[in-house]
C-alpha positions as CSV (number, residue, x, y, z in Angstrom):
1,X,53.6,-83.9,-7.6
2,X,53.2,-85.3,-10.7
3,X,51.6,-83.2,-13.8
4,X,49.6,-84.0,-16.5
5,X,48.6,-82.3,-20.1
6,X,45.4,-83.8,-21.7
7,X,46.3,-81.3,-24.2
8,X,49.8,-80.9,-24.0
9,X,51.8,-77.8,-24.1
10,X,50.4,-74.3,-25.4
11,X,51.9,-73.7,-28.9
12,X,55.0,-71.1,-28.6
13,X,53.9,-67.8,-28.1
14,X,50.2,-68.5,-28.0
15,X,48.5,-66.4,-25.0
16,X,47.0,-68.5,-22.7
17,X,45.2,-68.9,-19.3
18,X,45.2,-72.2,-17.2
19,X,42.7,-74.2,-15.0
20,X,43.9,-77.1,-12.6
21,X,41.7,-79.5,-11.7
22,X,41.8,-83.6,-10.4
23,X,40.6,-86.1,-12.9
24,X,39.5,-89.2,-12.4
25,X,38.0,-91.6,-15.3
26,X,35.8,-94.6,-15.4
27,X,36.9,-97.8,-16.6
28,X,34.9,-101.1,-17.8
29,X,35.6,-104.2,-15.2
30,X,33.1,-106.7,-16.7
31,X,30.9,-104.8,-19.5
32,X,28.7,-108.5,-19.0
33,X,27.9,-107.9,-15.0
34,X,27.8,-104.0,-15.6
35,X,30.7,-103.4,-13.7
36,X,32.7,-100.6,-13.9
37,X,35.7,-98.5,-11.7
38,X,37.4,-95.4,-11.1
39,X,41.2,-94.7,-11.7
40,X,42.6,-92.6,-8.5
41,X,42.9,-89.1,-9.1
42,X,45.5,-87.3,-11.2
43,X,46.3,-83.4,-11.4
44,X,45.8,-82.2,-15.3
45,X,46.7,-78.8,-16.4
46,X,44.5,-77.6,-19.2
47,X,45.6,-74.6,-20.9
48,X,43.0,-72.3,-22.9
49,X,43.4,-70.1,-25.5
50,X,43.1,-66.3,-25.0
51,X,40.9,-64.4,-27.9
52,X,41.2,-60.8,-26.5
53,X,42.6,-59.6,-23.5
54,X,40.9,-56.0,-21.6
55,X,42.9,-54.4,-18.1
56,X,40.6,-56.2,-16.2
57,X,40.0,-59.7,-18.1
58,X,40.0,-62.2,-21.3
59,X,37.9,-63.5,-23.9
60,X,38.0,-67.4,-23.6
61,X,36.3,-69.8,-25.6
62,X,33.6,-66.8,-26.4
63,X,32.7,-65.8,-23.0
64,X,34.5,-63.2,-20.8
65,X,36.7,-64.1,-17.6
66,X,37.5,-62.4,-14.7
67,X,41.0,-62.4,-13.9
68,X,40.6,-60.3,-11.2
69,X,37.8,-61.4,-9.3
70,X,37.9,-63.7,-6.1
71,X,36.3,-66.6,-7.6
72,X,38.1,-66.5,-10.9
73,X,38.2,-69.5,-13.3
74,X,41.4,-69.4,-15.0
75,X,45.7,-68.3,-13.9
76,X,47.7,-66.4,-16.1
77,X,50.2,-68.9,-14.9
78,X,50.9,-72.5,-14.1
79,X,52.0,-72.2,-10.5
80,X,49.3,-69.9,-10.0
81,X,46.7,-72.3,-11.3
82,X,48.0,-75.4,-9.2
83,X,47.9,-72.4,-6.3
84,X,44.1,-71.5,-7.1
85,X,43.4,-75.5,-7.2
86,X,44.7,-75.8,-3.3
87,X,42.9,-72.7,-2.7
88,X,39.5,-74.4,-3.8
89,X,40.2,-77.5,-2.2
90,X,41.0,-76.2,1.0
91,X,37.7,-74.1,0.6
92,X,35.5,-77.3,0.3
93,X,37.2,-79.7,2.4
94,X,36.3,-76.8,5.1
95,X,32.8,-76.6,3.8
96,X,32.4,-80.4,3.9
97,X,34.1,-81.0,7.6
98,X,31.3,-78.1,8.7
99,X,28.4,-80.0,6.7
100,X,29.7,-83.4,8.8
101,X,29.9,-81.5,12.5
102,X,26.3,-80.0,11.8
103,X,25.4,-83.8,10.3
104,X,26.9,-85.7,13.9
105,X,25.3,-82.9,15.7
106,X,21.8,-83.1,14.2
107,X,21.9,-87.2,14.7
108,X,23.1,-86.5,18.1
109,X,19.9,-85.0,19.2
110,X,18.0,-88.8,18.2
111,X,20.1,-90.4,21.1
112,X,18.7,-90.6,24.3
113,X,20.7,-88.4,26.8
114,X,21.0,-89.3,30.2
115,X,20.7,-86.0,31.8
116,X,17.4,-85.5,30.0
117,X,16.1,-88.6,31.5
118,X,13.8,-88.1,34.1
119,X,13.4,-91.0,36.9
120,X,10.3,-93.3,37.0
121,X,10.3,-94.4,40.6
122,X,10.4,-91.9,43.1
């Protein structure tokens, strides 16, 4: 698993939270024909700096965040936000392979089904 800093690493001693997420980023094939691509996805850790902290969260970039909470946005730690990001993507890929079944099933019900069909001659 290879990691990447957009920002690079936290300054010494700064209190921070993390986020883990997959990046990918457009690129210009022909700007002429209006063609354009998308680099395969890489695994950036972006680190955020904490303004306050209270025993149940932390003031981030002006808003408060739950560090306690199910859905939480940032880790207190690395491994805990690369943790959080297998968490999420394990979440939707479950969500997605229920939205297909019920998708197949629904088209399913367009096909003709043979012990519906009811004989002409008699």
């Amino acid at each position: 698993m290879r990691l990447h800093y957009p920002h690079g690493k936290p300054p010494e001693g700064r209190d921070v939270l993390w986020r883990c997420e997959a990046q990918r980023y457009s690129y210009i094939i022909d700007a002429d024909r209006e063609e354009y691509g998308v680099t395969d996805p890489r695994l950036e850790l972006r680190w955020y700096p904490v303004d306050r902290r209270t025993p149940k969260g932390a003031w981030v970039c002006g808003e408060f965040q739950l560090l306690t909470a199910f859905k939480k946005k940032f880790s207190e730690t690395e491994e805990d936000a690369i943790n959080d990001f297998k968490a999420r993507k394990r979440k939707q890929i479950r969500i997605v392979t229920n939205q297909l079944n019920r998708a197949q099933q629904e088209l399913a019900l367009t096909e003709p089904q043979l012990d519906r069909l009811v004989p002409i001659l008699a």
